[in-house]
N, C-alpha and C positions, 0 to 999 in steps of 0.2 A: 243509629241516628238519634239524637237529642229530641226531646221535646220541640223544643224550639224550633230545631232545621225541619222537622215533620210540620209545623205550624206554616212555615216560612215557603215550604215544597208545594204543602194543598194550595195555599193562596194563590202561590204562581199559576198552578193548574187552573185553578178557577178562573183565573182572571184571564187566559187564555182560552180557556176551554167556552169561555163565556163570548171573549173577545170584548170586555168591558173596558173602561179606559180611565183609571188616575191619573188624571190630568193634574193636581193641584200642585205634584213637586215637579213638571215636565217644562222648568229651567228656569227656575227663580235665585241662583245664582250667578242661577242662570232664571239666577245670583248670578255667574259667573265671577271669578274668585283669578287671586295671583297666588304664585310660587316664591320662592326665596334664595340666596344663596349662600352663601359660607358667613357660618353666625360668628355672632359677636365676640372679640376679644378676652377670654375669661378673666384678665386683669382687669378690664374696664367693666363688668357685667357682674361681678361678685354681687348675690342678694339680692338680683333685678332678679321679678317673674320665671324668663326665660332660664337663667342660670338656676334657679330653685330646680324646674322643671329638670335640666338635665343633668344636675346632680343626683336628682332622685330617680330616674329613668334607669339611671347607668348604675346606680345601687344593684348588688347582689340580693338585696332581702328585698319579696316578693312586695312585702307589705308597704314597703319605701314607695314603692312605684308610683309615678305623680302625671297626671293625665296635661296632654297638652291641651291648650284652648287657644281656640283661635276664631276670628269674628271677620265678615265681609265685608268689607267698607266700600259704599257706594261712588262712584263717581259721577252721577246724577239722581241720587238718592233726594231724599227731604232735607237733610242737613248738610250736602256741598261741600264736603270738608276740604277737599282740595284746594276749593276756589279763594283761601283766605288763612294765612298764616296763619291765625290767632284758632283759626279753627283744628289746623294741624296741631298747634301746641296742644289744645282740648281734648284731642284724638289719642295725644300721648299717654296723658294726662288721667283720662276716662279709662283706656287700656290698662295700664295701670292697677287702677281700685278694682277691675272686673278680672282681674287675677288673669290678664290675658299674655299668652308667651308671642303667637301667629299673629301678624295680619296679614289678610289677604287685601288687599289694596285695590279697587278697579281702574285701571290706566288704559284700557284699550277696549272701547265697545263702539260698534257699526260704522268699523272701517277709521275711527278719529281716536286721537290721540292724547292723554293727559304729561304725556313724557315728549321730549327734544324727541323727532321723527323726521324724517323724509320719506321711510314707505310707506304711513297710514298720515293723514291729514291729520295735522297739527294744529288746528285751527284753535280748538282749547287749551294747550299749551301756551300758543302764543298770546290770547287774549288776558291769560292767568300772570305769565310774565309781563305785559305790559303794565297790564294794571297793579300789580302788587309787585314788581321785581325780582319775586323767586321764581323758580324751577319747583313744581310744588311736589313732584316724585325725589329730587334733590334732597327736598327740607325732609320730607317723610324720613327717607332714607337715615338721615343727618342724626333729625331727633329720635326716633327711632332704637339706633344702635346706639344713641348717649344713654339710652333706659333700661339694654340689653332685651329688646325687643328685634323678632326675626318678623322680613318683609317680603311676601309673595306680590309678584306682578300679577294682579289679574286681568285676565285674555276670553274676550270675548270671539270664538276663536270663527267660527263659521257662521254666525249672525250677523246681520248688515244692520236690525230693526229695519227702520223703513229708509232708510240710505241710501238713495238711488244712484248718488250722485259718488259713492264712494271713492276714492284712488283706485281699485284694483278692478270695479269694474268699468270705471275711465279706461285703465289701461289696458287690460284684458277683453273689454266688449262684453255685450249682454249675455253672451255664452257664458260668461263663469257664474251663473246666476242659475238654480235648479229648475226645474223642468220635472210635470208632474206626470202620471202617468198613459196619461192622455193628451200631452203633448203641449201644454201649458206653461210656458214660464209665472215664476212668481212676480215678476216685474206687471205683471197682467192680472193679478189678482187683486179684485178691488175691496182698499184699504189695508192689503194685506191677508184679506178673509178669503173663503172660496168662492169661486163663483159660482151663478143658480145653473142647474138645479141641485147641484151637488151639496149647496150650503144647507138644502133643507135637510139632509141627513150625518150630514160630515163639521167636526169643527177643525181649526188649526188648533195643534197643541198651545203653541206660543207663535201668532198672528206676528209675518213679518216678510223680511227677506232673510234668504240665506244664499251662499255659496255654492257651488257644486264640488263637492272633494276631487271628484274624478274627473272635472272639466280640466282640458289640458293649461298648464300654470299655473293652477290655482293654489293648488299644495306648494311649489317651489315660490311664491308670492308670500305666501304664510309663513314660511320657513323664514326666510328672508325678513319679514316683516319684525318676526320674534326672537329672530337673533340680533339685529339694530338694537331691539329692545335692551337685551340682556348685556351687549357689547358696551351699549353708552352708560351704562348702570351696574357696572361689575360688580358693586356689592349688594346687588340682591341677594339676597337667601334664596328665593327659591321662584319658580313661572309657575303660574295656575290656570289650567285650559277649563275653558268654558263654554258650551254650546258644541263640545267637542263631538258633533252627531250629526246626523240626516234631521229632519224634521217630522213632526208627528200627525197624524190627523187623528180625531178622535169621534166612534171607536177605532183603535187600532187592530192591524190582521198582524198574524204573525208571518211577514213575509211577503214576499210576490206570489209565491207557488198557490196561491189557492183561486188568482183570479179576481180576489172581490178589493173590497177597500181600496184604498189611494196611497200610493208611496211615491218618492221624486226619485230624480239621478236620470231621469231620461233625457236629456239634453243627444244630440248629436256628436259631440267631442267624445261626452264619457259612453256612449253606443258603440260609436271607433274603436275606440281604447280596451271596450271589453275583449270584443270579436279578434282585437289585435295580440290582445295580451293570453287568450286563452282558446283562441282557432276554434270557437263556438259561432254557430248561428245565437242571434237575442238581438238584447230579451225580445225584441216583439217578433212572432211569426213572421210578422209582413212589413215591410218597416215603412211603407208606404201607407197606412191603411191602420195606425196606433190603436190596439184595443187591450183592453184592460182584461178580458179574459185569453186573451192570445200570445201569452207568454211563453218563450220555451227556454227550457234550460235555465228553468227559476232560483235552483239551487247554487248553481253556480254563479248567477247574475246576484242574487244577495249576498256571497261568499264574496264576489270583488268588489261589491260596493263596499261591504263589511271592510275590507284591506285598505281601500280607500282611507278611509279614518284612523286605521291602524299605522297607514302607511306615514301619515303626519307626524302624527306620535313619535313613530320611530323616527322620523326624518330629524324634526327640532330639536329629539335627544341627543342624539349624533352629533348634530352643528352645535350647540351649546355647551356641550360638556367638553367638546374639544378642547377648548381657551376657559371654560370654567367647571373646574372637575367637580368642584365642589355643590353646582349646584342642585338645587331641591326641584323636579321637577313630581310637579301631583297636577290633580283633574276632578273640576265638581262632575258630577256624575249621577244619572239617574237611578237611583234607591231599586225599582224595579228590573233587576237585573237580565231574566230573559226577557221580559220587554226592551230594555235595552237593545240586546242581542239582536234578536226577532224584527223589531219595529223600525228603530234608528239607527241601526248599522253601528251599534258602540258593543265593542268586546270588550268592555273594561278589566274585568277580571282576569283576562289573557293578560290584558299590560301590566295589571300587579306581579302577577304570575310568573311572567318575563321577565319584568325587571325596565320594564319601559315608564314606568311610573315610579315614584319614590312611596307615591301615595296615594289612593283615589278618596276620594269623598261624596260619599253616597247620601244625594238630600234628599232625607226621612223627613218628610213637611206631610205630617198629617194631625187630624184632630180626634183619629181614631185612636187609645192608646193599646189598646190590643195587637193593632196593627202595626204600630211601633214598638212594642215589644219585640214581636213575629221579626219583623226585619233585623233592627237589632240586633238582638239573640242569631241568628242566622250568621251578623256577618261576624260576630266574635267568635262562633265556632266555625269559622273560615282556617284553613291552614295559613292565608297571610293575612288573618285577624291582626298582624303587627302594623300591618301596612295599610289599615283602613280605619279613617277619624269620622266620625258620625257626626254628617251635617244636619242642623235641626230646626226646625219653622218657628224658631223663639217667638217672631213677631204675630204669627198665629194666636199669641195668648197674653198681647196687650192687656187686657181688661182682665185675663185671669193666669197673673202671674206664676200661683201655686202650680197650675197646668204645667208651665213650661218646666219647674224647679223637679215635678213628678218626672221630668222626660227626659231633663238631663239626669238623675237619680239612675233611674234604667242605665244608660250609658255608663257611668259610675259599674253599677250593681254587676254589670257583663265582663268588666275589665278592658273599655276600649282603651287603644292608646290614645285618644286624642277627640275632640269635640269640636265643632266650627259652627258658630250662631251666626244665623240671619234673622238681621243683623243690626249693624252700627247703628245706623239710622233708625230703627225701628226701635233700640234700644233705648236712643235720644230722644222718640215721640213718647214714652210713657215710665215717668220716673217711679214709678212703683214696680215695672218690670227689671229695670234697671236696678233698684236697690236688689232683689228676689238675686240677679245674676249675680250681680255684686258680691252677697252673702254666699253666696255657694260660694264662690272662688272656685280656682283650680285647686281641688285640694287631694294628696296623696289616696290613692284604694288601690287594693288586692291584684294582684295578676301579675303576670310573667313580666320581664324585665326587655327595656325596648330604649333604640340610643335616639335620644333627640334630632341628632343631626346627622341617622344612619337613612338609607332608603326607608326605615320601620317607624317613622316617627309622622309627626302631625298634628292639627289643630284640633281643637275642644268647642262648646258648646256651655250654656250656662243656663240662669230661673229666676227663678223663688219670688218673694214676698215684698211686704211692702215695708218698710223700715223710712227709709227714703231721703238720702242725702240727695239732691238732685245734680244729674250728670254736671261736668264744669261747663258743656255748651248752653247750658239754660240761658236764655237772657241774650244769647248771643247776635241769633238771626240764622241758625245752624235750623231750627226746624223749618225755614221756610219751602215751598213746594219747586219743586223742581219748575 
């Protein structure tokens, strides 16, 4: 065992053994992020980014190998890029100079829609086309592949935020809405936060609404919803699942089986569904009578909740790839992987492993660089190090860009295939970070040989200093506040 994975092992422990809780990377992509589909024409893409990138991937000399980079783009960010043509072209444009191949694009968060829809509310769609006449996933797409740039849909996949009023639990009823261990929905949580006395000791990881995986239709909703997606937009490169988990409270227990801490999934449907699906009493002892130390057959109860998640996974890859073989499916993902496991019912590593992901993307958002080393180094000496792009807290180190240029370096130094900054918007708030990323570029390092647009490929990450041509949105009205 390496250095590294020995650094990367004790953490875990500790931070379990502690029962401590890194909240700071538990879903700021979540970010949530988009996927891609069948890249761009190599007669039309000769010298654009993306073509550099998998020329050199697919090179036999080690040394050729050219990191992909790819960046979050908000869709209610600070800069709004969707909501305004000119901002699109900016997007292009900016992409571009930052040596970027990926975008991950955000078109679908709590329950609403930036893309032509009928099963998530369309409401920003239609306001976008009114007012400016484009399709603004259309233009993306359009300009885009004119630059030989590849486009992930990002999917805000089991997050509602505060969206009460969403399509699916319109349609579905307040059952597909999670249920905590005590018998609580989060529709009842005020603000979003816990309710007392629990707040005085517990926080939400990311304060909100969420789904229930295992409430009955809530998965075949999802499914449904992200294949419209993919269907109206065939030439996506690739879907980016996001929030693709249970929900956290922090500190976190590893699990149900201990009794203590606060986990969801308790709803009445997914209770059904267990006992139905695995001829077990649960999880509560007494179902009458919900208590948080009277759990039975805990092991089991987080193993199906765990399939739960998995079980989506599998489901969209299935429905998507049928009509589109080509595409790219990956997933932002929480960096802390048996917390992961353990906490949020995400087996990410299984999906790599399987083959249910093209790609996961683990966001490494910290300010510890120790700690990002540790992770790092861990996931490159992965056996599907191929298949894992190292998402990073660029916007963490506004004011101190060298920071971020030291973090993507690391990334570099490991040999990942691929890099994804959070993000756009944060890029566009501080042009002295912006120049630092800029100047890195995506530029060729050492390591095994990975195809751009195999299951092994993926997004990059970026830094550095202040030089500072200022991004093309300056001046625009792109920084203004959500």
């Amino acid at each position: 065992m390496s250095a590294g994975l020995r650094a990367a092992a004790a953490l875990s422990a500790a931070l379990l053994g502690l029962g401590l809780c890194l909240g700071l990377a538990s879903g700021c992509a979540e970010r949530e992020v988009a996927p891609v589909a069948a890249g761009p024409d190599p007669a039309e893409t000769a010298g654009t980014p993306a073509a550099a990138a998998q020329a050199a991937a697919e090179s036999t000399t080690p040394e050729a190998r050219h990191l992909f980079r790819g960046v979050w783009v908000l869709c209610e960010g600070s800069a709004r890029t969707l909501e305004d043509p000119q901002r699109i072209e900016e997007l292009i444009a900016n992409a571009q100079a930052l040596g970027v191949t990926d975008l991950f694009v955000q078109v679908y968060r709590g329950g609403r829609a930036w893309y032509d829809a009928t099963r998530a509310d369309p409401a920003p769609y239609r306001e976008i086309r009114e007012r400016t006449g484009i399709d603004p996933l259309r233009r993306t797409l359009d300009r885009a592949r004119a630059s030989g740039l590849r486009v992930h849909a990002w999917v805000n996949v089991f997050s509602l935020n505060a969206n009460r009023d969403a399509p699916i639990v319109r349609d579905l009823g307040e059952a597909a809405v999670l249920v905590d261990r005590r018998g609580r929905s989060l529709l009842d949580y005020p603000g979003g936060e816990l309710p007392r006395p629990d707040r005085d000791w517990y926080r939400m990881g990311t304060p909100g609404l969420y789904l229930d995986p295992g409430a009955p239709g809530v998965r075949e909703r999802l499914v449904e919803t992200f294949a419209e997606l993919v269907d109206r937009y065939p030439d996506l490169d690739g879907i980016h699942l996001d929030y693709i988990r249970y929900p956290g409270v922090l500190p976190f227990s590893p699990g149900s089986r201990f009794g203590v801490g606060l986990d969801f999934g308790y709803g009445e449907g997914s209770r059904l569904r267990f006992r139905a699906d695995t001829g077990l009493q649960g999880p509560y002892r007494d179902p009458d009578h919900p208590a948080r130390s009277a759990i039975v057959h805990a092991n089991a109860w987080d193993r199906w909740r765990r399939e739960q998640v998995t079980g989506l996974v599998r489901d969209l890859r299935t429905r998507v790839l049928a009509d589109h073989p080509e595409l790219l499916v990956s997933a932002a993902v929480i960096a802390y992987a048996d917390r992961a496991y353990l906490s949020l019912n995400q087996d990410w590593r299984s999906w790599v492993r399987e083959g249910l992901v093209d790609f996961a993307v683990p966001m490494v958002y910290t300010l510890d660089d120790a700690l990002f080393r540790h992770q790092v180094e861990s996931f490159a000496a992965s056996p599907e190090r191929e298949r894992i792009w190292m998402g990073t807290g660029t916007w963490l180190f506004a004011s101190r860009p060298a920071r971020a240029v030291d973090q993507l370096s690391v990334v570099r130094e490991v040999g990942s295939t691929g890099e994804v900054l959070f993000s756009y918007d944060a890029l566009l708030e501080s042009q002295p970070l912006f120049a630092a990323v800029r100047d890195m570029g995506a530029t060729p390092v050492p390591g095994p040989t990975a195809s751009a647009t195999s299951p092994d490929g993926a997004g990059n990450p970026s830094r550095e200093t202040a030089d500072a041509t200022p991004p093309a949105s300056a001046g625009t009205g792109a920084g203004a506040g959500p």
